[in-house]
VOPAGU-2260 file (C-alpha; in pm, 1 decimal, decimal comma):
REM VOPAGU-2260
SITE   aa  ch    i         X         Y         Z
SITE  UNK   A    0   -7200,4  -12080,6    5472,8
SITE  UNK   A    1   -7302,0  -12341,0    5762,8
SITE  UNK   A    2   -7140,7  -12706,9    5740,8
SITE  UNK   A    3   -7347,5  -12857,3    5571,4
SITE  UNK   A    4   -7350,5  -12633,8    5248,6
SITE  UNK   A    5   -6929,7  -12658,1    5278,8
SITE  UNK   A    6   -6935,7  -13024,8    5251,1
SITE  UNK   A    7   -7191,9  -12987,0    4949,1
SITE  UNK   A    8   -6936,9  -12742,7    4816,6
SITE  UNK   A    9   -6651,6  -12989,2    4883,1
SITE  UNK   A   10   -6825,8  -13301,6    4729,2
SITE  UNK   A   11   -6889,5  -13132,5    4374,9
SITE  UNK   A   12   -6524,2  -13008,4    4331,3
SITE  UNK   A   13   -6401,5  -13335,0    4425,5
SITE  UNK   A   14   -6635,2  -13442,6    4109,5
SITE  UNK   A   15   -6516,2  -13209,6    3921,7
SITE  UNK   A   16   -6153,9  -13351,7    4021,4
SITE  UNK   A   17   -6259,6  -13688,1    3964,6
SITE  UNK   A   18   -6306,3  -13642,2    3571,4
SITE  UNK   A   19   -5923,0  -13638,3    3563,3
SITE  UNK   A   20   -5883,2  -13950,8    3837,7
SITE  UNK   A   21   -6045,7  -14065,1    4156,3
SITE  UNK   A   22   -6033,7  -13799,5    4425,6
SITE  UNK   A   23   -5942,2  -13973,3    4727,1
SITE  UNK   A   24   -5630,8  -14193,4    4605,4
SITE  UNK   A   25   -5314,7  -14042,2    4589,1
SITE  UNK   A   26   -5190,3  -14294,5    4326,4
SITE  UNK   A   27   -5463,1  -14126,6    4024,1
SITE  UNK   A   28   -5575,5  -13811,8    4205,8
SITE  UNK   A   29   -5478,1  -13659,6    3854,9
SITE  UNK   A   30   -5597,3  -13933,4    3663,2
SITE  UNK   A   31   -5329,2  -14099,5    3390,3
SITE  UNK   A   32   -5061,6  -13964,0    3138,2
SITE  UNK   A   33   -4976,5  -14157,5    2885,3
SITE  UNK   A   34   -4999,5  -14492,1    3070,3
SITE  UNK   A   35   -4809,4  -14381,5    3400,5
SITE  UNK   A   36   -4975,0  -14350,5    3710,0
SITE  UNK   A   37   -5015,8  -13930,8    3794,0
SITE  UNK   A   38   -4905,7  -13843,5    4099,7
SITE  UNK   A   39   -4988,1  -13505,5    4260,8
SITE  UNK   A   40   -4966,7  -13391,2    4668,6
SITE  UNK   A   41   -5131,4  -13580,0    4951,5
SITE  UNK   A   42   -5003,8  -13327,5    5197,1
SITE  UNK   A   43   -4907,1  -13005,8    5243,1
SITE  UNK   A   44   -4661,5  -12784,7    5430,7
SITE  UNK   A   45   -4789,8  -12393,6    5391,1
SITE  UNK   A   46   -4579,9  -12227,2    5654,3
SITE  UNK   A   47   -4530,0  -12032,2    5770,3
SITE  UNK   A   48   -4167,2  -11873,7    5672,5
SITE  UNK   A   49   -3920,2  -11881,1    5905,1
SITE  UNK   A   50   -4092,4  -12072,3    6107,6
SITE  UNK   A   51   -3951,0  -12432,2    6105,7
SITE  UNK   A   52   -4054,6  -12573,4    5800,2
SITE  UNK   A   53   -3701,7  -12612,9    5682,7
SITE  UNK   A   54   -3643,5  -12864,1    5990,2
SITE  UNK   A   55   -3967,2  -13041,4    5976,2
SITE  UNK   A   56   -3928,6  -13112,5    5574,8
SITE  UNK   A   57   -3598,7  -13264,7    5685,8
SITE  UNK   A   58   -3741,2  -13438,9    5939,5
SITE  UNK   A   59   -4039,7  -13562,4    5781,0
SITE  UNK   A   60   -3755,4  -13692,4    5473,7
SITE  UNK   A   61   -3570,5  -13953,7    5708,2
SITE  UNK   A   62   -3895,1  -14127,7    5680,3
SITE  UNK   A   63   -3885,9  -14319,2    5380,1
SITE  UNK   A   64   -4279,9  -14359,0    5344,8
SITE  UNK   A   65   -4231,8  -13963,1    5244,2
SITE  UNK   A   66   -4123,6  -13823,4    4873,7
SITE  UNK   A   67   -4025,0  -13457,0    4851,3
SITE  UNK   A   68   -3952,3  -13307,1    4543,7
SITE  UNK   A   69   -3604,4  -13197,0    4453,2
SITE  UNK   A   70   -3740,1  -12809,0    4542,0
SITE  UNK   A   71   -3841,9  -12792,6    4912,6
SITE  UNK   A   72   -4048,5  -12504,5    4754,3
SITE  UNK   A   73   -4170,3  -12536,6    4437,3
SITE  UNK   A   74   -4464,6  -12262,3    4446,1
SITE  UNK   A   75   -4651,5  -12421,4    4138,3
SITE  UNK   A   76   -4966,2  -12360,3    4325,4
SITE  UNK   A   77   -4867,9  -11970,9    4376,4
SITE  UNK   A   78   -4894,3  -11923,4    4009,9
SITE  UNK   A   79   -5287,3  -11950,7    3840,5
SITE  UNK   A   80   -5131,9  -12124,3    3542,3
SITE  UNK   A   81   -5092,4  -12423,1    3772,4
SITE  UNK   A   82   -5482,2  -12475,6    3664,4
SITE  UNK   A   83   -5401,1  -12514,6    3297,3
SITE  UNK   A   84   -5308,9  -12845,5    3133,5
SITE  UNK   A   85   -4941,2  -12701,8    3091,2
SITE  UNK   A   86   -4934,7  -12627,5    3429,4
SITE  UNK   A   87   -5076,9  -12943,5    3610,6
SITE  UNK   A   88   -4864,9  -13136,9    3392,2
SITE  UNK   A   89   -4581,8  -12976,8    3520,6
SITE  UNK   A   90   -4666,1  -12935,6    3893,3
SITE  UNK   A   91   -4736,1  -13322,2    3851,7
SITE  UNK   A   92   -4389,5  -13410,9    3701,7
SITE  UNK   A   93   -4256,5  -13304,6    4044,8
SITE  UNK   A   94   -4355,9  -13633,6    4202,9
SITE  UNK   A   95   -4244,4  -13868,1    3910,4
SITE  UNK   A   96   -3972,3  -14060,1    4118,1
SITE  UNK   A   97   -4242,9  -14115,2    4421,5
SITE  UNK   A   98   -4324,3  -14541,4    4495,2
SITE  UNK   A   99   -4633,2  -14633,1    4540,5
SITE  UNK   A  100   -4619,8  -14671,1    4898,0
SITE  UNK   A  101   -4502,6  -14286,8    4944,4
SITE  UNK   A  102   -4718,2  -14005,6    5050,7
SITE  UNK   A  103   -4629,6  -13703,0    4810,1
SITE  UNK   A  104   -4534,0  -13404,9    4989,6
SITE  UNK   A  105   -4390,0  -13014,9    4928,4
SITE  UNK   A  106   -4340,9  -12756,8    5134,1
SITE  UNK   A  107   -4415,0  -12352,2    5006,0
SITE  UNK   A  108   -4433,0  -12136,5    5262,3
SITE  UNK   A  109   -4594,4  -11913,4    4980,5
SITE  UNK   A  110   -4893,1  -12049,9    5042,6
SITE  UNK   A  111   -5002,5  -11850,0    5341,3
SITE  UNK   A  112   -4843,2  -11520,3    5245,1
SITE  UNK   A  113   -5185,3  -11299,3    5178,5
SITE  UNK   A  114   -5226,5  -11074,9    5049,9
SITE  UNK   A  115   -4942,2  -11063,4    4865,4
SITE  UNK   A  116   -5028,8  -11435,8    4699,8
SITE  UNK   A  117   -5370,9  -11507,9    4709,0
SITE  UNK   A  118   -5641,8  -11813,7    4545,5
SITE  UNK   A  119   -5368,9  -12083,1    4642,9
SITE  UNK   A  120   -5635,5  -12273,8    4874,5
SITE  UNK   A  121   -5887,8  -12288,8    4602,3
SITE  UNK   A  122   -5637,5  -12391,2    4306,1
SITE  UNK   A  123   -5498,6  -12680,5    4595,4
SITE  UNK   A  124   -5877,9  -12779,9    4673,4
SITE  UNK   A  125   -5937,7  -12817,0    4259,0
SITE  UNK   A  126   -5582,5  -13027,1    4178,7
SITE  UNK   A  127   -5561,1  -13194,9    4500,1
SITE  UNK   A  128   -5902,4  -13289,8    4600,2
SITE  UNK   A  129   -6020,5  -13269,5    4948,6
SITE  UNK   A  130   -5834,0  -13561,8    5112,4
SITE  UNK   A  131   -5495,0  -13328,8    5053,5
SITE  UNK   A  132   -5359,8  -13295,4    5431,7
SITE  UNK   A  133   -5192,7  -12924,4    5547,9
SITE  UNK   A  134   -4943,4  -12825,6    5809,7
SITE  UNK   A  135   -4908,4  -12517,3    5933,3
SITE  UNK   A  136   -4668,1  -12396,7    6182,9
SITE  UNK   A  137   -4694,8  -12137,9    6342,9
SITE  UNK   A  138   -4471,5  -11918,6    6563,8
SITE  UNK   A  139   -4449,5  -11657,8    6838,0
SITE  UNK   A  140   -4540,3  -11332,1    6572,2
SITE  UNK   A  141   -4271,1  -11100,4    6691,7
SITE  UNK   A  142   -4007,2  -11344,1    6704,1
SITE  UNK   A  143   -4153,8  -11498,6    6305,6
SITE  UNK   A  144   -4134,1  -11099,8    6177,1
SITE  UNK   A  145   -3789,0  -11034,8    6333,4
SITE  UNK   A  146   -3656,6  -11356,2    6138,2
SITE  UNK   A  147   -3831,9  -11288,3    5830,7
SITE  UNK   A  148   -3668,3  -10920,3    5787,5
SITE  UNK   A  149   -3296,6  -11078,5    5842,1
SITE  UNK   A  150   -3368,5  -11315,1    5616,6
SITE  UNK   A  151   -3479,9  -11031,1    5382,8
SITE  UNK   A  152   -3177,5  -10827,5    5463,8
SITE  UNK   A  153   -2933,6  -11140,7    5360,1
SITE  UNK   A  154   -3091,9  -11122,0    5007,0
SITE  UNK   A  155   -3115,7  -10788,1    5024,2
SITE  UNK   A  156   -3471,7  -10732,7    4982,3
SITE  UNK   A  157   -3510,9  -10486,1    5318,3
SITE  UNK   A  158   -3343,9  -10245,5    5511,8
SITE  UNK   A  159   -3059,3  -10307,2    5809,3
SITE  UNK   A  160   -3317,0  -10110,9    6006,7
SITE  UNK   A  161   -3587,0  -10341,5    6192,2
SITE  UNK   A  162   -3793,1  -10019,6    6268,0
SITE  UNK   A  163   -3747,4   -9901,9    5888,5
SITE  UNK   A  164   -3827,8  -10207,6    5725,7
SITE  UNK   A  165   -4136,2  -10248,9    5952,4
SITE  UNK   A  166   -4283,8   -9940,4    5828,8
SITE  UNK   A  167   -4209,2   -9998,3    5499,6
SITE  UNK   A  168   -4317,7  -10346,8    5452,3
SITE  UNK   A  169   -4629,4  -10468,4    5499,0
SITE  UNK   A  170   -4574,3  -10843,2    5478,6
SITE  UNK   A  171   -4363,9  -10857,4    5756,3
SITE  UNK   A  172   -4681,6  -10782,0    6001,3
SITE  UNK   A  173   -4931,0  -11023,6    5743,4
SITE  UNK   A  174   -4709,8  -11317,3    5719,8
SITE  UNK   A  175   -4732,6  -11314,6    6103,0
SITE  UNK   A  176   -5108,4  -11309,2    6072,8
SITE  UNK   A  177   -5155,5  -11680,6    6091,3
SITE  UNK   A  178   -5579,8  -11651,0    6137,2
SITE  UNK   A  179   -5626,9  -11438,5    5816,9
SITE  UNK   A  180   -5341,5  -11701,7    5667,0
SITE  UNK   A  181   -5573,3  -11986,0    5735,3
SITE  UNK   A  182   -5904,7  -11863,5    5649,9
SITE  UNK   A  183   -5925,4  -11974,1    5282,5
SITE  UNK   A  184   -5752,7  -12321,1    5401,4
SITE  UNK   A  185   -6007,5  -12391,9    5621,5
SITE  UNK   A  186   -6316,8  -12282,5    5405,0
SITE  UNK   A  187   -6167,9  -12500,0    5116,0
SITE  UNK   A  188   -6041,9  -12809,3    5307,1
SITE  UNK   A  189   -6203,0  -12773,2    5654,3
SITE  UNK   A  190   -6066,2  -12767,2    5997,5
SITE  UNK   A  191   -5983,6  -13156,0    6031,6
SITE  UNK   A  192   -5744,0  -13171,0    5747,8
SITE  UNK   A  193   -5501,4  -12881,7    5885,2
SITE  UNK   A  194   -5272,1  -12959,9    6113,5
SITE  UNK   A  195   -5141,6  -12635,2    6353,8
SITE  UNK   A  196   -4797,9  -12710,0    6525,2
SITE  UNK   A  197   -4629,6  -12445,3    6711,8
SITE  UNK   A  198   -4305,8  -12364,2    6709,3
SITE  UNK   A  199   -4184,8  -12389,7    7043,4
SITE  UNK   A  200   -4325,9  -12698,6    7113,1
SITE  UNK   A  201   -4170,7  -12803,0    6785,8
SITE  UNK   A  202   -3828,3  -12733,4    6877,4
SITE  UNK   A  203   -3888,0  -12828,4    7239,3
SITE  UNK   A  204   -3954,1  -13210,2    7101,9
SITE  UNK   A  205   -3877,3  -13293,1    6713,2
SITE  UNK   A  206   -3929,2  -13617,7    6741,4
SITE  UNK   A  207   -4299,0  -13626,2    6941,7
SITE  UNK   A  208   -4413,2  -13335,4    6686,2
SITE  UNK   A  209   -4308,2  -13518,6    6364,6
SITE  UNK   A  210   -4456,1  -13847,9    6520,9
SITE  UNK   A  211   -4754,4  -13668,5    6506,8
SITE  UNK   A  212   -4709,5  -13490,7    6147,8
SITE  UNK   A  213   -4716,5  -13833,8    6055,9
SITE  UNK   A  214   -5020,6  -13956,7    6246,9
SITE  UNK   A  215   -5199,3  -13665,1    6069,0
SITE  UNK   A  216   -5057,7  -13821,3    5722,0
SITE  UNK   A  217   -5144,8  -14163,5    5822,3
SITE  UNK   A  218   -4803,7  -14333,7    5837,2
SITE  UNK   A  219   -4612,4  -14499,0    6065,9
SITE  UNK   A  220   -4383,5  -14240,8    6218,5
SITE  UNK   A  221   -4002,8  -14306,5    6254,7
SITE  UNK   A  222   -3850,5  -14044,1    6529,2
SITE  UNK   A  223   -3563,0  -14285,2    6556,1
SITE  UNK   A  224   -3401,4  -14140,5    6244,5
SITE  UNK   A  225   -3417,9  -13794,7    6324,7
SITE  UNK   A  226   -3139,5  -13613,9    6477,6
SITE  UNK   A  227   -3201,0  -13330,8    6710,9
SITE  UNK   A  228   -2886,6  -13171,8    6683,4
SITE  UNK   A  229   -2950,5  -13075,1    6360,0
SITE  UNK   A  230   -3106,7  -12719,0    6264,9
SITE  UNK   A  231   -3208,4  -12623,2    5926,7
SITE  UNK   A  232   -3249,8  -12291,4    5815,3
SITE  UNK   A  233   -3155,4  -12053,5    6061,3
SITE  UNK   A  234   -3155,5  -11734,0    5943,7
SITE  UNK   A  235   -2877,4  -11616,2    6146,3
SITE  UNK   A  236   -2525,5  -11687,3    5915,1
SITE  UNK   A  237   -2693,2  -11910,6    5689,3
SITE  UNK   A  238   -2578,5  -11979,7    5345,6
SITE  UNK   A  239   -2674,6  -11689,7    5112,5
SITE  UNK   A  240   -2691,6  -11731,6    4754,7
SITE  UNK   A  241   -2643,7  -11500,1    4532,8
SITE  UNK   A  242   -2370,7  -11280,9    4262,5
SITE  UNK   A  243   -2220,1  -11550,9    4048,7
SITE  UNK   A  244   -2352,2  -11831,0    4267,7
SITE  UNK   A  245   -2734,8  -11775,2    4210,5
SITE  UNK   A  246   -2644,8  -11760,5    3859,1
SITE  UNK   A  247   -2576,9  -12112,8    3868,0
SITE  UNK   A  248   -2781,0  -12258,8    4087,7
SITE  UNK   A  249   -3048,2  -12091,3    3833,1
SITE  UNK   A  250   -2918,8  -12248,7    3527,7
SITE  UNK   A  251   -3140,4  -12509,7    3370,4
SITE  UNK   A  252   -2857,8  -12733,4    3332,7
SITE  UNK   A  253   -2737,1  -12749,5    3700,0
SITE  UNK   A  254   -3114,5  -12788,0    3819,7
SITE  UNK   A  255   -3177,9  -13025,8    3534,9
SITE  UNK   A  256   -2916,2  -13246,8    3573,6
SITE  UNK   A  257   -2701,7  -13156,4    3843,4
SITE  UNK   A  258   -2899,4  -13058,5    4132,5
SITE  UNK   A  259   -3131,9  -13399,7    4149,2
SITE  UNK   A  260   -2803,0  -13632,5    4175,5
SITE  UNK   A  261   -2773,7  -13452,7    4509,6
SITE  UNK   A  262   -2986,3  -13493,7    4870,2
SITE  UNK   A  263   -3076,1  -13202,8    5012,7
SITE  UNK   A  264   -2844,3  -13277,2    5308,5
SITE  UNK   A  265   -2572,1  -13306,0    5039,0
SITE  UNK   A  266   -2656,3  -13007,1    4904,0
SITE  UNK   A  267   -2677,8  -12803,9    5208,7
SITE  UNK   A  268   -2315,3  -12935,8    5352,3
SITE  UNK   A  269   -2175,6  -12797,2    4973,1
SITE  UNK   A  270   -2391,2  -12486,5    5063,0
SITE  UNK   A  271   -2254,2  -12386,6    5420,1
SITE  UNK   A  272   -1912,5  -12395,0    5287,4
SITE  UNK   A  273   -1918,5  -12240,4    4965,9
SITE  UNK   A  274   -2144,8  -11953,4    4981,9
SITE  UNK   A  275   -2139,1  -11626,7    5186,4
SITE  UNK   A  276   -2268,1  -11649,6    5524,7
SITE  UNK   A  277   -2602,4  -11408,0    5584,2
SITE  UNK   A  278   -2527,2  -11172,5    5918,4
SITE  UNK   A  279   -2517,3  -11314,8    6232,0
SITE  UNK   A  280   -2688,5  -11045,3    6428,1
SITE  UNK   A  281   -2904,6  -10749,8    6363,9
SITE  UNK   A  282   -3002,3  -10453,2    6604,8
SITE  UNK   A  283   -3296,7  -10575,4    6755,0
SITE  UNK   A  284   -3661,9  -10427,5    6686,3
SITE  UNK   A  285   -3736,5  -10124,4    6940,4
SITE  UNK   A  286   -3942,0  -10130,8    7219,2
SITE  UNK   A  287   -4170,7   -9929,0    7090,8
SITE  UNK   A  288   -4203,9  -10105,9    6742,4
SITE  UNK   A  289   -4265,9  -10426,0    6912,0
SITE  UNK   A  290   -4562,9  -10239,2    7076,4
SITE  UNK   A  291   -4722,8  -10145,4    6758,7
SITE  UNK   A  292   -4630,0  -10505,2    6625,4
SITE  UNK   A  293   -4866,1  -10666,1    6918,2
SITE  UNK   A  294   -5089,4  -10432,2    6844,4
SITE  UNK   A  295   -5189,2  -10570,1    6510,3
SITE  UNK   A  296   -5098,8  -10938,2    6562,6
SITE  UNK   A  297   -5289,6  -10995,9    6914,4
SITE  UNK   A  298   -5596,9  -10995,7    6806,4
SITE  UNK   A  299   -5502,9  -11224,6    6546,7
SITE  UNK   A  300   -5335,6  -11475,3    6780,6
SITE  UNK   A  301   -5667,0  -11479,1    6978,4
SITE  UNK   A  302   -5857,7  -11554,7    6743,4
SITE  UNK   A  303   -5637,6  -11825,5    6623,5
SITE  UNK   A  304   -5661,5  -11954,3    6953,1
SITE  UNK   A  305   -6031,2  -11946,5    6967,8
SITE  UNK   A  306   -6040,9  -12104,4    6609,7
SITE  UNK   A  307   -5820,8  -12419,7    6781,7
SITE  UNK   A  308   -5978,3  -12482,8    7085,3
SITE  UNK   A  309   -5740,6  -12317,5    7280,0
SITE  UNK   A  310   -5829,6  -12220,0    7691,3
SITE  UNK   A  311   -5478,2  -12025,9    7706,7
SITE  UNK   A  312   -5343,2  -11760,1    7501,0
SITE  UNK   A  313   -5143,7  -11874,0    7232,1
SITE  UNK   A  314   -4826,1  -11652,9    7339,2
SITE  UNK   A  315   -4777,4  -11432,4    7633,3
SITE  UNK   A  316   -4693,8  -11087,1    7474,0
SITE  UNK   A  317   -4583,6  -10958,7    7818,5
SITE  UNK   A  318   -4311,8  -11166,4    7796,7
SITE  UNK   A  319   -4275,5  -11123,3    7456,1
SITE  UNK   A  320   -4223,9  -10714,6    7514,5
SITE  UNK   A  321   -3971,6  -10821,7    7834,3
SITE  UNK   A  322   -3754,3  -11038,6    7571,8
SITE  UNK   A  323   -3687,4  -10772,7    7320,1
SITE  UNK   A  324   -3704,0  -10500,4    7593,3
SITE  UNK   A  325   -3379,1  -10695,4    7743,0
SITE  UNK   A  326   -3199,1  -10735,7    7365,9
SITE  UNK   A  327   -3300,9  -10321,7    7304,9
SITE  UNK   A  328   -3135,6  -10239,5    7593,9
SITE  UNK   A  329   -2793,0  -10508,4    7544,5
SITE  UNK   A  330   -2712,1  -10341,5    7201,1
């Protein structure tokens, strides 16, 4: 399909979107419910897991020109019932308590886990219209799939065993996949609405990068606010929930009424010294699984950097093989 047919495509499903509201405000991009303004997403955050998005929906919440729901990952747009009256209703209740001078934001790192969930860009493009803004971050591959599976171990969902779990589970090698991620994104919303941070660069500078998140949103950024010290996420002995405490965070009371009284900063500092702690360290992956990892996500990461312009590789797997080559050999 050349441009010009994609932008045909794009202007009849944001008619089609503007029978509920208009398609390029924010403020009735789902048109009205019984008298009240409808709010739905102007922006989102698709991922990638474990790769940052924890610390850059923080960041992006000390500016108060941004609303985040009460769930930094709601999913609604995993799930095809989102397209249903029921379902839009409810995916648009998330962003009651947003002013009108807010950009609506949420942050599913779902959203870019193919194939595993798929049709999220198309249900996004029909809800959302084609003004919706995307950020994806993306991070070295290895280093993404190694935090992924101890994540996965702390809620027991994979084995101890990096080189187990990596033959045993597919996802850990697609999530890490970040040109296959995108391809439905950019067919859907185009390449000028997505914006691709990396990680390192992230971490190297939180305040320049979220600057420029919001630059991409169109508001005024305020780095001032954000504190570099603070890391969000990490999968190494984070807060695991689960036994009797995942029972209630999962009661409809506590997220009902309970949980929304709460910031998520408030929430997290109750979190780190409640629940158990994840492990801090797992045996690293082995040298030769890392080789078979770059084997399928190189090519990927090429052509990722071909799809942004890139003159440089994205990641040096050389020293990619020397890092975990040097952590095989320390355990």
């Amino acid at each position: 399909m050349d441009t010009d047919e994609q932008e045909n495509v794009r202007t009849n499903q944001c008619s089609s979107v503007s029978i509920r509201g208009s398609c390029p405000s924010s403020l009735s991009r789902s048109g009205p419910r019984g008298g009240v303004v409808v709010r739905m997403p102007d922006f989102l955050i698709i991922g990638a897991q474990k790769a940052g998005t924890s610390t850059m929906y923080q960041d992006l919440l000390t500016n108060p020109r941004v609303f985040f729901p009460v769930d930094k990952e709601p999913h609604n747009l995993a799930d095809p019932d989102v397209l249903t009256p029921r379902g839009r209703d409810k995916y648009a209740h998330l962003f009651d308590g947003a002013g009108e001078e807010q950009v609506c934001g949420e942050a599913s790192t779902g959203y870019t886990k193919r194939p595993d969930i798929d049709g999220v860009a198309g249900r996004a493009l029909e809800l959302l219209g084609p003004t919706a803004k995307l950020i994806y971050i993306v991070r070295e591959p290895v280093s993404r799939l190694v935090s992924q599976h101890h994540h996965m171990v702390s809620e027991n969902e994979a084995p101890a065993d990096f080189d187990q779990a990596f033959r045993e589970i597919p996802s850990l090698v697609h999530y890490s996949r970040y040109a296959m991620q995108l391809e439905p994104w950019r067919a859907a919303f185009g390449r000028d609405a997505i914006q691709v941070i990396r990680f390192e660069q992230f971490v190297r500078d939180r305040q320049a990068t979220t600057a420029a998140v919001c630059g991409h949103l169109g508001i005024e950024p305020m780095p001032q606010r954000i504190s570099e010290d603070e890391v969000f996420n990490q999968s190494s002995g984070k807060p695991v929930c689960k036994g009797y405490w995942q029972v209630i965070q999962m009661n409809p009371v506590y997220r009902r009424c309970i949980r929304p009284l709460f910031s998520p900063r408030a929430r997290m500092w109750v979190q780190e010294r409640l629940l158990p702690k994840a492990p801090s360290k797992l045996a690293p992956p082995s040298p030769d699984t890392v080789e078979r990892i770059i084997e399928q996500v190189e090519p990927d990461a090429v052509e990722l950097g071909r799809l942004l312009g890139e003159t440089e590789p994205m990641w040096d797997f050389d020293k990619v093989r020397e890092k975990f080559a040097a952590a095989s050999s320390a355990t």
